[in-house]
C-alpha positions in Angstrom: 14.0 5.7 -13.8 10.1 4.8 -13.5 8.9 8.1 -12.4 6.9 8.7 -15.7 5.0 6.0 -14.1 4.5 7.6 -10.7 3.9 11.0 -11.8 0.4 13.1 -11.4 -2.6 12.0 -13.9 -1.3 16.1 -15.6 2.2 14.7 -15.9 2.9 15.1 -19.8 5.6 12.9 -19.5 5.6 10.0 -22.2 4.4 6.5 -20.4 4.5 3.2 -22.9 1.3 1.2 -22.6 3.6 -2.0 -21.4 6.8 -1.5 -19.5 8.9 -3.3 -18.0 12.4 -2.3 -15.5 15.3 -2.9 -13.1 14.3 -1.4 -9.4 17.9 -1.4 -7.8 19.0 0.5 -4.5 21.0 -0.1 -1.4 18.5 3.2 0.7 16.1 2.4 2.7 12.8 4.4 1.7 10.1 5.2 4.7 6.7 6.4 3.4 7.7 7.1 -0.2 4.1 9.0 -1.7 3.0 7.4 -4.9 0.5 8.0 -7.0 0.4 5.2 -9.5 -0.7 6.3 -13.1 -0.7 2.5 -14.6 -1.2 -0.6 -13.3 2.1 -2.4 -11.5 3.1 -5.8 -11.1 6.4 -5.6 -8.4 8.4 -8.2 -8.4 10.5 -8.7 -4.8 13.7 -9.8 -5.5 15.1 -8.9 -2.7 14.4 -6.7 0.0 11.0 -5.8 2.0 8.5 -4.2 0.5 5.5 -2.3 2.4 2.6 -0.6 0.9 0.0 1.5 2.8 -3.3 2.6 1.1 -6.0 4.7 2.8 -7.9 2.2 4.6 -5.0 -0.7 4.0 -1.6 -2.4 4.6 0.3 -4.7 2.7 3.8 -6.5 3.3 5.7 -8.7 1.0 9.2 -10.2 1.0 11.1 -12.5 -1.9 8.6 -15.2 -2.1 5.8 -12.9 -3.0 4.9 -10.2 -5.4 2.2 -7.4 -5.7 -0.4 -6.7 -8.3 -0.8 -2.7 -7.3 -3.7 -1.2 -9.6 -3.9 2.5 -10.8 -5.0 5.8 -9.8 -4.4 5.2 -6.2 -2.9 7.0 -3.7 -0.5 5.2 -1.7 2.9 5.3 0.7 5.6 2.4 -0.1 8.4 1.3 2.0 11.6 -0.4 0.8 13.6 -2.0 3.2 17.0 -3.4 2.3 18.2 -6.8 2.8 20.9 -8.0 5.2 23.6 -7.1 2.7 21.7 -4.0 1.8 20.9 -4.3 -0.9 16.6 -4.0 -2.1 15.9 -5.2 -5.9 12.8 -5.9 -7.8 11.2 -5.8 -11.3 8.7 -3.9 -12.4 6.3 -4.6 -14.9 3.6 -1.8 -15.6 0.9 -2.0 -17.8 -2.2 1.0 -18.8 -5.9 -0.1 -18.2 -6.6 -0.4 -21.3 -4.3 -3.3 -22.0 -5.8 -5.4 -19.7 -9.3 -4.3 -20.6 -8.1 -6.1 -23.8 -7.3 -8.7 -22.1 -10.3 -9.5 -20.7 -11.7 -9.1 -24.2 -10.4 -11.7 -25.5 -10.7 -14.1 -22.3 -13.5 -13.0 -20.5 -13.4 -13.8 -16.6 -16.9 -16.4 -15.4 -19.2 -13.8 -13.4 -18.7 -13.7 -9.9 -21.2 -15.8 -7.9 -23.8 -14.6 -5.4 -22.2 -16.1 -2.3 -18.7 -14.9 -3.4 -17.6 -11.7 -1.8 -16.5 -8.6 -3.8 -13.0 -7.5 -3.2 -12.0 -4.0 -3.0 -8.8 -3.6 -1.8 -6.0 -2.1 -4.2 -3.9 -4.8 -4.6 -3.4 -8.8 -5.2 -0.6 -10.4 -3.7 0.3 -13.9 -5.4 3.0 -16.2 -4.0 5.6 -17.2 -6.0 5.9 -21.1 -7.4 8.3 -22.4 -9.7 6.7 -21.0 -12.8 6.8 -17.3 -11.7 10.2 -17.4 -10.3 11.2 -18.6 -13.9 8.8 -16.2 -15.6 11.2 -13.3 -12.8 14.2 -14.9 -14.1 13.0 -14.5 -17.6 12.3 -11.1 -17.3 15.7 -10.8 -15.5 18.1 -12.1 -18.0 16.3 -10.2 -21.2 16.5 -6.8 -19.1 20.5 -8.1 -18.4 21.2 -8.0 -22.4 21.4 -4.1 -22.0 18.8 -3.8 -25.0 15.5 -2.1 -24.8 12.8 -4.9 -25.3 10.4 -4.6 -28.2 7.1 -3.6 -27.9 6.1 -7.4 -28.8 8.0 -9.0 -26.4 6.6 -6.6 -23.6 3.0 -7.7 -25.2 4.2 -11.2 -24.8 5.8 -11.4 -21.8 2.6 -9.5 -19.6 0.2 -12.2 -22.0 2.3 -14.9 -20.3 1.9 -13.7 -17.0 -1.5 -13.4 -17.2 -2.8 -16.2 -18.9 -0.9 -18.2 -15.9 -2.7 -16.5 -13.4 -5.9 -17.1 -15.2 -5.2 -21.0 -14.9 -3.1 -21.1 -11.5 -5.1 -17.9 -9.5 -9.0 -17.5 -11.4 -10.8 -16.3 -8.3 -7.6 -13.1 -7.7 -8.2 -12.6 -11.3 -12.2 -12.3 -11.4 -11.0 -9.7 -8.1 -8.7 -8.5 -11.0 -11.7 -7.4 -13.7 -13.2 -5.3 -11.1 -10.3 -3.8 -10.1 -10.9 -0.2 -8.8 -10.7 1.9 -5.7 -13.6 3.7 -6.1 -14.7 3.9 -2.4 -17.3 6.6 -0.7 -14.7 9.3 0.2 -16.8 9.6 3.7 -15.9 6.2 4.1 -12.3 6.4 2.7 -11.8 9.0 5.3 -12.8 6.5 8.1 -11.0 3.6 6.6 -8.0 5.8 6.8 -8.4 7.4 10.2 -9.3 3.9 11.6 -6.6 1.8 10.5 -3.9 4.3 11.0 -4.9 4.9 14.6 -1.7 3.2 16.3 0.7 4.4 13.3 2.9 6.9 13.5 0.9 8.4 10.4 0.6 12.6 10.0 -2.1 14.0 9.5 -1.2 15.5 5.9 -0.6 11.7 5.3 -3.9 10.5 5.6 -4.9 13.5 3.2 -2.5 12.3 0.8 -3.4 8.5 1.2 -7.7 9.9 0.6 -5.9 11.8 -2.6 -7.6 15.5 -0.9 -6.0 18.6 -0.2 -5.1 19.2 3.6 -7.7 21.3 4.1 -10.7 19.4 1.9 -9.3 16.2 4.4 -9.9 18.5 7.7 -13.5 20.0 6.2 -14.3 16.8 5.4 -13.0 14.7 8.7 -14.8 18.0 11.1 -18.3 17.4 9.0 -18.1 13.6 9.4 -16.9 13.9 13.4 -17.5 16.6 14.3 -13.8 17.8 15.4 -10.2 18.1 14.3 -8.3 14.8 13.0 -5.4 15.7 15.4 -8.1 16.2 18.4 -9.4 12.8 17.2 -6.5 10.7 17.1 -5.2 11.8 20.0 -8.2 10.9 21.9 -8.5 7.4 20.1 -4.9 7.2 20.9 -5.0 7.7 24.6 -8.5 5.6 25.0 -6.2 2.6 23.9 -3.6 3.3 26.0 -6.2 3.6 29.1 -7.1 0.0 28.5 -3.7 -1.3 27.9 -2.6 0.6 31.4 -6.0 -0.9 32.9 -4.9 -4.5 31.5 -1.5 -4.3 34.1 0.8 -6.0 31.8 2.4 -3.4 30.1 4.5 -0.3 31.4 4.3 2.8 29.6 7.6 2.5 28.2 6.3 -0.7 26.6 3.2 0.7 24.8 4.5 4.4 23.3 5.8 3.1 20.1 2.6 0.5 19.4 0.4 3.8 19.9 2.6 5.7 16.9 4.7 7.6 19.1 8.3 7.8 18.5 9.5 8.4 22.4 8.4 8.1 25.3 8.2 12.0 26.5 6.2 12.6 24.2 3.5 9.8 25.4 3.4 11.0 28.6 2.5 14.4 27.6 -0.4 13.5 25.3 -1.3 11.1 28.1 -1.7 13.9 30.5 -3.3 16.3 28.2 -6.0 14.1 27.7 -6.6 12.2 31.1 -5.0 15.0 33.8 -2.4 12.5 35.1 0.4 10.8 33.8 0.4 7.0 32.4 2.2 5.8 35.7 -0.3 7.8 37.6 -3.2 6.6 35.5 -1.6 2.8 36.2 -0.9 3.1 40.0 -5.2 4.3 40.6 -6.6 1.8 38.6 
C-alpha cells in the first residue's frame, strides 16, 4: 500500500510528489524499520502509535498526530485499539513541495534566544479544525476515487497554512527540518537513550542508518569497546543502584532494564558483578 514511500533512497519505484492514503490493520506491529523517503504527516485515528529514532522516542494516540520528516531512519509501533482494530491517514508529501511552500510564505527568522530544534518529528494536537480537516480527508478517500493531483495540492496547502496561523513557532522548527546530526554523536544519542530498552544491537545500527559493522568500528573508536560489552555494563551499573536503593526486588527491575525474563537478568547480573542481584541486595 504505501511502501513506495518507505522503500530505500535506490528504490525505483514511482512515488507522487503529494499523496495521500488509508492505513487500516487489526496486527499489532513491534519495531517495524522505516526508512522514510518523503515527508509524512500520520494521522491517528485509532490505535497507538510509537516511533523510535536514533537518539529519540515519540508516542501518540487519537488526539494527536505526527509530522515525521524524510530521510530518517526509524522503528514504528502500531498498537491496536480495544476492538482491535489501528487506523490512520497518511498524507506524504517530497521536500521539494514544501520548499515551495515556504517560497511563497516565508517563515520570520528564528530569534537569538529561541532554541533550535532538531528532533525528527512535530507532534500537533488535534482541535476542532484538524479533526474536520481528518474527516475531510476521510470521506474524499471513502468515494473509492483516486484524488486529483489538485486536490492533493489543495488539501496539504490547507493543512499547512493552518498550522502557519494556529502552530508558527513548530513551523519555523518545520523550515529547518533535517536530521543532520554528527554521526559520533548520533551513535551516543542512540546508545544513551536505548540503554533500558530492549533494543539489539543491529537496531541501533539501523536507527544511525550504518552497516553492523561500520556501527561496531565506529562505537569501539568512540568507547573504546564492544556495544554489547557496553550496554551490558551500563545495564547492570543501573541495576546496582536500583538494588542499592532497597525498594525494588529483582523481579521488579528486569524488564525496566530491557530484559525480557528474569533468568536472563540474573545471569548478566553475575557476569558482570560475580554474585547474583539477591546476593548483590542482601551485602549492601
Amino acid at each position: 500500500m504505501a511502501s513506495a514511500h518507505f522503500h530505500s533512497a535506490g528504490s525505483q519505484l514511482l512515488v507522487e510528489p503529494i499523496s495521500i492514503m488509508r492505513y487500516n490493520s487489526d496486527v499489532v506491529s513491534i519495531n517495524a524499520r522505516i526508512k522514510l523517503q518523503q515527508n509524512l504527516f500520520s494521522f491517528l485515528l485509532e490505535g497507538q502509535k510509537s516511533v523510535q529514532y536514533a537518539g529519540t522516542r515519540v508516542t501518540i494516540n487519537p488526539d494527536q498526530f505526527l509530522l515525521l520528516s524524510s530521510g530518517n531512519c526509524l522503528m514504528s509501533e502500531k498498537m491496536a485499539a480495544t476492538d482491535g482494530r489501528y487506523r490512520s491517514i497518511l498524507l506524504f508529501c517530497e521536500d521539494k513541495v514544501l520548499a515551495d511552500f515556504f517560497i511563497r510564505h516565508p517563515v520570520s527568522p528564528r530569534t537569538s534566544h529561541q532554541q533550535n530544534n532538531e528532533v525528527p518529528f512535530l507532534v500537533f494536537e488535534k482541535d476542532g479544525f484538524l479533526v474536520n480537516f481528518i474527516e475531510s480527508l476521510g470521506f474524499m478517500l471513502a468515494a473509492g476515487q483516486p484524488l486529483s493531483s489538485e486536490m492533493r495540492k489543495v488539501k496539504l496547502e490547507e493543512l499547512l497554512l493552518y498550522i502557519s496561523e494556529r502552530y508558527p513557532e513548530q513551523l519555523r522548527q518545520l523550515r529547518n527540518f533535517g536530521y543532520h546530526a554528527d554521526d559520533d554523536l548520533l551513535i551516543r544519542h542512540a546508545v544513551t537513550d536505548n540503554i533500558s530498552n530492549a533494543v539489539t544491537v543491529d537496531e541501533l545500527a539501523f536507527l544511525c542508518n550504518m552497516s553492523l559493522s561500520t556501527f561496531k568500528r565506529r562505537f569501539a573508536k568512540i568507547y573504546g569497546t564492544s556495544p554489547n560489552k557496553w550496554l551490558l555494563e551500563k545495564r547492570m551499573q543501573k541495576a546496582a543502584q536500583l538494588l542499592k536503593q532497597g525498594e525494588c526486588k529483582p523481579s521488579e527491575i528486569y524488564f525496566e532494564l530491557g530484559y525480557e525474563n528474569l533468568s536472563s537478568f540474573i545471569q548478566s547480573f553475575k557476569q558482570i558483578h560475580g554474585i547474583t542481584p539477591k546476593q548483590y541486595q542482601l551485602s549492601n
